[in-house]
C-alpha positions in Angstrom: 56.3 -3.3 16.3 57.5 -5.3 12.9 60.9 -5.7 11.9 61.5 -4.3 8.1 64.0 -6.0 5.6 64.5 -5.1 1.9 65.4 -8.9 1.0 63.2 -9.5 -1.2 61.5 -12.9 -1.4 61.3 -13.1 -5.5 60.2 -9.4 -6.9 60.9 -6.2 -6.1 64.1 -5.6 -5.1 65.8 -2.7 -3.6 67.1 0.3 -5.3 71.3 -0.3 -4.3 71.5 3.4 -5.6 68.7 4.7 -3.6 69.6 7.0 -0.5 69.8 5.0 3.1 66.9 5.3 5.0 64.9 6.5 2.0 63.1 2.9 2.1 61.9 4.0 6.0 61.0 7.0 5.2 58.7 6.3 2.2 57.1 2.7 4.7 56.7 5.4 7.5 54.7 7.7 5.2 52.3 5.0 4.0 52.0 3.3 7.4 50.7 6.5 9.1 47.8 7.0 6.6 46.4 3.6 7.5 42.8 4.3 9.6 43.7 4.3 13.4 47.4 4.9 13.1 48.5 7.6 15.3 51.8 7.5 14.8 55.1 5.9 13.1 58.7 5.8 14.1 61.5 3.4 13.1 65.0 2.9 14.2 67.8 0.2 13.9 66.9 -1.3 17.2 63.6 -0.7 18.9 63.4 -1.4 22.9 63.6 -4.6 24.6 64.6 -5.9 20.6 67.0 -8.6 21.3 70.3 -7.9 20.8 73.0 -5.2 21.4 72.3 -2.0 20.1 76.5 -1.1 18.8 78.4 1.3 21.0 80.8 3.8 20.9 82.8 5.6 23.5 81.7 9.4 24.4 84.3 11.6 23.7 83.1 15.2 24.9 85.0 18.0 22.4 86.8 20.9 24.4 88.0 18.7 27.0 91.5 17.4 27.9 91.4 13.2 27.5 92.4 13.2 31.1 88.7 15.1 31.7 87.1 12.1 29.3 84.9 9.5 31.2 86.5 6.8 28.6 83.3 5.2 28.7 81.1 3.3 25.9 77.1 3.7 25.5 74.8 2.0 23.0 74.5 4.6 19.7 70.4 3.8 17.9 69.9 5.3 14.7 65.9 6.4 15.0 63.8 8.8 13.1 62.0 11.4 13.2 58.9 10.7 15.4 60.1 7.7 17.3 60.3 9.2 20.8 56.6 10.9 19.7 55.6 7.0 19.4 57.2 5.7 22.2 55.9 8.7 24.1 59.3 9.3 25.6 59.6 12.6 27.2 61.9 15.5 25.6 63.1 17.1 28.6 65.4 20.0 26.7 65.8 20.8 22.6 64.3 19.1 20.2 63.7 15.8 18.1 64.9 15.0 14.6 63.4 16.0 11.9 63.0 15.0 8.3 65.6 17.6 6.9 67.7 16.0 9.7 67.1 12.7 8.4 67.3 13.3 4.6 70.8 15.4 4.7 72.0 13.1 7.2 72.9 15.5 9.8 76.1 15.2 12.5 73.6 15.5 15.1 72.4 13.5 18.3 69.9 13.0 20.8 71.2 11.9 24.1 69.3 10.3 27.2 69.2 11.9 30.4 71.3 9.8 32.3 74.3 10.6 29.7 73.3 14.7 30.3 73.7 14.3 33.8 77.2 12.1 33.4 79.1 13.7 31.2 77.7 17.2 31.5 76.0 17.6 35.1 75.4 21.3 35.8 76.1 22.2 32.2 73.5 22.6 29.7 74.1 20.0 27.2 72.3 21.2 23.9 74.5 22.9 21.5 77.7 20.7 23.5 79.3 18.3 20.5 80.8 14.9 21.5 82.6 12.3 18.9 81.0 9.2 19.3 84.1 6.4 18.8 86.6 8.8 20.6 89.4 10.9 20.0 89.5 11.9 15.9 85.9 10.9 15.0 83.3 13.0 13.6 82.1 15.5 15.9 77.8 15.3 16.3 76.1 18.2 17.9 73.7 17.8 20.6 70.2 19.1 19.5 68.3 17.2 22.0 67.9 15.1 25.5 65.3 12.8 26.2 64.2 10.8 29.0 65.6 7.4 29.9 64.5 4.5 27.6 64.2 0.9 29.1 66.0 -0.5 26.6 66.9 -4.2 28.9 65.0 -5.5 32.1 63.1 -3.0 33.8 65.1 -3.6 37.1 68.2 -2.8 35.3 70.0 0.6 36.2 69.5 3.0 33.2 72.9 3.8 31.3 74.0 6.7 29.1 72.7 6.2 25.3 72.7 8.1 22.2 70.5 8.5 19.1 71.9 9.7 15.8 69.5 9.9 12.1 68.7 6.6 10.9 70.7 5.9 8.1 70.3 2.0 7.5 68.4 -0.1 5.3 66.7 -2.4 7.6 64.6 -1.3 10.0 62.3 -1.7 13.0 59.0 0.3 12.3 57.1 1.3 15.6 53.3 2.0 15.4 51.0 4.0 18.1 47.6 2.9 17.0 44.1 4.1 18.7 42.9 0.6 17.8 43.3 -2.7 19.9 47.1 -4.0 18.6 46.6 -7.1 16.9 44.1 -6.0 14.9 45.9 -3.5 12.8 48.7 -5.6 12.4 47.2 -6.9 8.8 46.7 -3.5 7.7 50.2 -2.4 8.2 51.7 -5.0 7.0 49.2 -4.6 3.4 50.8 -1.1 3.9 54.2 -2.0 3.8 54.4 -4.4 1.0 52.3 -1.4 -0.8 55.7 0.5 -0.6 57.5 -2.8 -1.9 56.0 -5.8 -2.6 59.0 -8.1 -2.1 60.1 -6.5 1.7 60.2 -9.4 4.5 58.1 -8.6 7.3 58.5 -9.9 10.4 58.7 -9.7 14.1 55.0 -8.8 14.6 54.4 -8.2 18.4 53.5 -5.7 20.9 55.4 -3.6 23.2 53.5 -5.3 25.8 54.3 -8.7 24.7 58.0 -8.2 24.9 58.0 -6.9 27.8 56.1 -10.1 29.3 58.3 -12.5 27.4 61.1 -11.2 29.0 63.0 -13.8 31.5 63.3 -11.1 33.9 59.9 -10.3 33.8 58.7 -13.5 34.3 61.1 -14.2 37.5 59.2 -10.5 39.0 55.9 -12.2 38.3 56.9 -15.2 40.3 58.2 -13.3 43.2 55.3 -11.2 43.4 52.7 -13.9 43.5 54.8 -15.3 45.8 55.0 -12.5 48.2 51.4 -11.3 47.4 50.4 -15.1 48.3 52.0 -14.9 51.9 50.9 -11.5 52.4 47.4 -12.6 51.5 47.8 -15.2 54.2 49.4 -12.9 57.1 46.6 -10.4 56.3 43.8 -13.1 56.9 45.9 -14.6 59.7 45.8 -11.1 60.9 42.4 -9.9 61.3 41.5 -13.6 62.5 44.0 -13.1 65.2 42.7 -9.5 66.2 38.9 -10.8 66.2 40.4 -13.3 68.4 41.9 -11.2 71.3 39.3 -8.4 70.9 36.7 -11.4 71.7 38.9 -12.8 75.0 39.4 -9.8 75.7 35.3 -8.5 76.1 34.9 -12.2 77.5 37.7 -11.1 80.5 35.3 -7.4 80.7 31.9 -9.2 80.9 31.5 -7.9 84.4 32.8 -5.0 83.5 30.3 -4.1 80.6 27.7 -5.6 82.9 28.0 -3.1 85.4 28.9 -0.3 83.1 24.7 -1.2 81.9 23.4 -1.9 84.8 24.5 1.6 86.3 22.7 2.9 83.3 25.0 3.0 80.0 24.0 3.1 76.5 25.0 0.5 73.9 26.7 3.0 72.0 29.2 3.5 75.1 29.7 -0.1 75.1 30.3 -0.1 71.6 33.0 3.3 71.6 34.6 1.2 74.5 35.0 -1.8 72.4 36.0 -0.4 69.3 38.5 2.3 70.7 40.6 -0.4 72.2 40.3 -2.5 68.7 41.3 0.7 66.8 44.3 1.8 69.6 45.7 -1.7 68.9 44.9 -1.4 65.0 47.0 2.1 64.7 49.8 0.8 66.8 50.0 -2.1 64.2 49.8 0.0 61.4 52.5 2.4 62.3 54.8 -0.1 63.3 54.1 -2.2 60.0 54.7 1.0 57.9 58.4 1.5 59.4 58.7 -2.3 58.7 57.8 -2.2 55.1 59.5 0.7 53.9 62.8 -1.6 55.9 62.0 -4.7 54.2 60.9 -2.7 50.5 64.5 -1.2 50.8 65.7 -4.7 51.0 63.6 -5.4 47.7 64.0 -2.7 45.9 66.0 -5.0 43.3 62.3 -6.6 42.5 60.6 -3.4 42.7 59.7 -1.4 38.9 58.7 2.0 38.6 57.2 1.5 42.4 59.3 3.2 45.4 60.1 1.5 48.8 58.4 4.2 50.2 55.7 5.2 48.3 52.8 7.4 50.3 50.1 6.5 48.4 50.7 2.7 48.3 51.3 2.8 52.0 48.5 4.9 52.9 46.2 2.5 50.9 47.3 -0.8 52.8 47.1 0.9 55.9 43.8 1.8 55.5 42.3 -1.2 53.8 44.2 -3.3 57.4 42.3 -0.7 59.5 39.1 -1.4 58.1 39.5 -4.9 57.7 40.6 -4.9 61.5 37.7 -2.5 62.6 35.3 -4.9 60.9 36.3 -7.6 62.3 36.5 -5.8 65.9 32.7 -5.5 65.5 31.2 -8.7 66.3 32.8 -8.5 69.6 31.6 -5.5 70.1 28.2 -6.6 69.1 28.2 -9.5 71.4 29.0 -6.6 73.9 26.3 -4.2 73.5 23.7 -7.5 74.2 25.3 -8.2 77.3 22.7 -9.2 79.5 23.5 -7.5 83.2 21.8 -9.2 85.5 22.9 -12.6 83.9 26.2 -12.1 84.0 26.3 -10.2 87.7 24.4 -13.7 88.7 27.3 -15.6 87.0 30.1 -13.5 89.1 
């Protein structure tokens, strides 16, 4: 991502009679021919762009103002293409398009979150809603798409809009097949192509912002943190189950010794060693599966695109404690199977 400005640093400067967005359009155009460009979207604000994107309120047409949420959402001006880039999901309708963008269109793509507030049941494409409230243009809904992070990715997704970009200045947003900062030079080279005096600036990756969030850094903290005492309790655990699995064949040394004296095989020994290690291993898994889903409910505040109660995740700790455990049941069980019987029947 670069942000776009048509101030020009000496030469070249803009065209006050040109149409708005007409300086985007023509960047975008050039930008997507450069090698290893996939593809090219630009809007007002891109996400995670500091500052606010402006808001309006939501004024749905055809209902009472007693029926009106009397809300406010962020409005983005975007392109055509920009959800394509971003590789946001278009759940009903459609994008823009250029015609959209060139005649300036009253039409609008809203997020899902908005759909399901202010239309629930109701199918919102074709709906129109005035964005500023009562007496403002009306904007057809051609489109919803899925929620955008557009702050911290804790934070609880909130109904948006997106009408044609109409502006001057601009965020550009490139999808490239090549490794990020390496393609940087080329677009910018492409850019100033268009219009040699435009300042560019802004260079970063979608990656990068999301890392130099504060937020983001906090998460990072908390989950080393919690990672770095689980890390410990896991070691502590399988120290502590080698431990009482080796008392406890110490306490059943007669036991085993009779057991092969009377004529058992090791691998009896070893099934009687390792079944009461793995009886104790699956009690301790089930009961520290209902603790973490209780304690990730408590967390979910810290948790991102991960659920409390997530099968697979659970299922893979379980498993990797299990074996750990089982593994470290087997030294005891080893020291079992070369009990010698007559030594330890002399000892008793």
């Amino acid at each position: 991502m670069l942000s776009v400005s048509p101030v020009s640093a000496g030469s070249g400067s803009p065209n006050e009679n040109e149409q708005p967005g007409r300086l985007a359009q023509q960047v975008a155009e050039r930008v997507s021919a450069v090698p290893g460009v996939i593809s090219v979207g630009y809007a007002d604000l891109s996400p995670l762009m500091p500052g606010l994107a402006p808001a309006a309120g939501f004024w749905v047409a055809g209902r009472s103002e007693h029926e009106q949420l009397k809300e406010s959402g962020p409005v983005r001006r975007v392109s055509a293409g920009y959800f394509r880039t971003l590789e946001a999901t278009l759940l009903r309708g459609r994008e823009f398009t250029a015609g959209d963008l060139a005649a300036v269109r009253p039409v609008m793509i809203i997020n899902n979150t908005a759909a399901e507030r202010y239309f629930r049941s109701d199918d919102p494409i074709g709906q129109s809603i005035a964005l500023g409230g009562a007496g403002s243009p009306l904007r057809e809904i051609v489109g919803v798409v899925a929620d955008i992070k557009d702050g911290p990715p804790e934070s609880a997704p909130h109904p948006a809009a997106y009408v044609p970009f109409d502006q001057s200045a601009f965020t550009l947003v490139v999808r490239s097949a090549q490794a990020e900062h390496t393609i940087f030079a080329s677009v910018v080279a492409a850019v100033h192509d268009v219009q040699p005096g435009l300042l560019v600036n802004g260079q970063t990756t979608m990656s990068e912002r999301m890392r130099r969030l504060p937020s983001t850094s906090l998460n990072q903290s908390s989950a080393w943190l919690v990672g770095g005492f689980a890390s410990i309790a896991f070691v502590l655990g399988v120290v502590g189950l080698y431990g009482v699995i080796a008392y406890t064949v110490s306490q059943r040394a007669r036991e085993i010794g009779v057991r092969m004296a009377l004529g058992a095989q090791r691998r009896s020994v070893y099934w009687l060693v390792m079944g009461d290690a793995g009886r104790l291993v699956t009690l301790g898994a089930a009961l520290g599966i209902v603790g973490a889903v209780a304690l990730g409910t408590l967390m979910q505040h810290l948790l991102f695109a991960v659920e409390s109660w997530d099968p697979a995740i659970l299922a893979a700790a379980s498993t990797a404690l299990i074996i750990s455990a089982l593994l470290a049941s087997y030294l005891p069980a080893r020291r079992a199977v070369f009990v010698n019987p007559v030594e330890v029947l002399r000892a008793e």
